[in-house]
N, C-alpha and C positions, 0 to 999 in steps of 0.2 A: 826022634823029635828034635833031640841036640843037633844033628847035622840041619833038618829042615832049617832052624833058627840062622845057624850061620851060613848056610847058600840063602835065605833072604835077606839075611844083614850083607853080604858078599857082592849082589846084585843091587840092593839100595845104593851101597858104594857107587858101585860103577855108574849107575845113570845118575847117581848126583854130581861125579866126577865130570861125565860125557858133556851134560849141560853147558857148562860154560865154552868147551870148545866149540861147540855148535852156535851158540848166543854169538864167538868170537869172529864164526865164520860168516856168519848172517852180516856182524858186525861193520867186518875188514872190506865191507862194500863188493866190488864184481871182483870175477876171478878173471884171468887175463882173455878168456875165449869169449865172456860176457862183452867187454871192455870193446875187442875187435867186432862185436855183433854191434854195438852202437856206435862205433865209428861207420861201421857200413851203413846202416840205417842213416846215418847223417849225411856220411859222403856220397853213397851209390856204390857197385859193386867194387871190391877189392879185389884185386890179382891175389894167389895164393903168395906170390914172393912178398906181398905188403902183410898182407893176412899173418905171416909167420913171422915179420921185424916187427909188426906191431907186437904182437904177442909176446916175444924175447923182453921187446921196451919194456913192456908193463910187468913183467915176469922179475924183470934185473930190478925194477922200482919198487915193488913188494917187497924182495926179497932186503934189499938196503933200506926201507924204513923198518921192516920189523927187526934188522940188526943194532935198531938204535933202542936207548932207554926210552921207555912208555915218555917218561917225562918228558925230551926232547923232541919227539916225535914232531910237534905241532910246529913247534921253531924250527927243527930241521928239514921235517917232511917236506914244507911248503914248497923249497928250492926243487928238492927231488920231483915234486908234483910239476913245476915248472918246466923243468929240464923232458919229463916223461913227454909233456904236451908237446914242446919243440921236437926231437926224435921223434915225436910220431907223426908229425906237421911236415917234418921232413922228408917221410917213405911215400907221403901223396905228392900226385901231380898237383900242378896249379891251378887244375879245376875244384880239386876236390879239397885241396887246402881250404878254397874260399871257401868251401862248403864246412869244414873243420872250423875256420876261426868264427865260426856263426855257431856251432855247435856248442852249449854253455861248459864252462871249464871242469866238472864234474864228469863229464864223460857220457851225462845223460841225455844222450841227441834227440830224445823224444820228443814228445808236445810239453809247451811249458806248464803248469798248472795256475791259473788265475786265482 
């Protein structure tokens, strides 16, 4: 019965643990393979050679905002956000740029919502 108690206290743990990584992940917006799925939806199809620099960009820009302090983040991030959009403004042709800077700066080339 002692063991029962502490493999349910043991397992409480963990999924109380788990949760916030998971809230963090939902959080931290798309993952970089999301990210090149809604540039394609905005631009039209991507070469695999753009598919993969897009992907690095937003990979290199994840990784250098979560190396800054929570608190920075907002002040810092913005540039980093900036800089992502240009590099990845940059691996399209000039059709599909034009199609990019139409694209709202969040990444979500979807339909806008009214």
């Amino acid at each position: 019965m002692k063991h029962l108690k502490v493999l349910l206290t043991a397992l409480a743990l963990g999924v109380a643990a788990s949760a916030p990584l998971q809230a963090q992940e939902k959080k931290g917006g798309q993952s970089p393979e999301q990210y090149v799925e809604r540039v394609e939806q905005a631009v039209g199809t991507l070469t695999a050679d753009q598919k993969t620099k897009i992907k690095n960009i937003v990979a290199k820009t994840m990784e250098d905002v979560r190396a800054l302090p929570k608190e920075e983040r907002k002040e810092k991030g913005a540039p980093l956000q900036k800089k992502q959009r240009d590099d990845v403004r940059a691996v399209l042709n000039a059709e599909q740029q034009k199609k990019f800077d139409a694209m709202p700066a969040g990444g979500g080339g979807g339909k806008k919502k009214n």
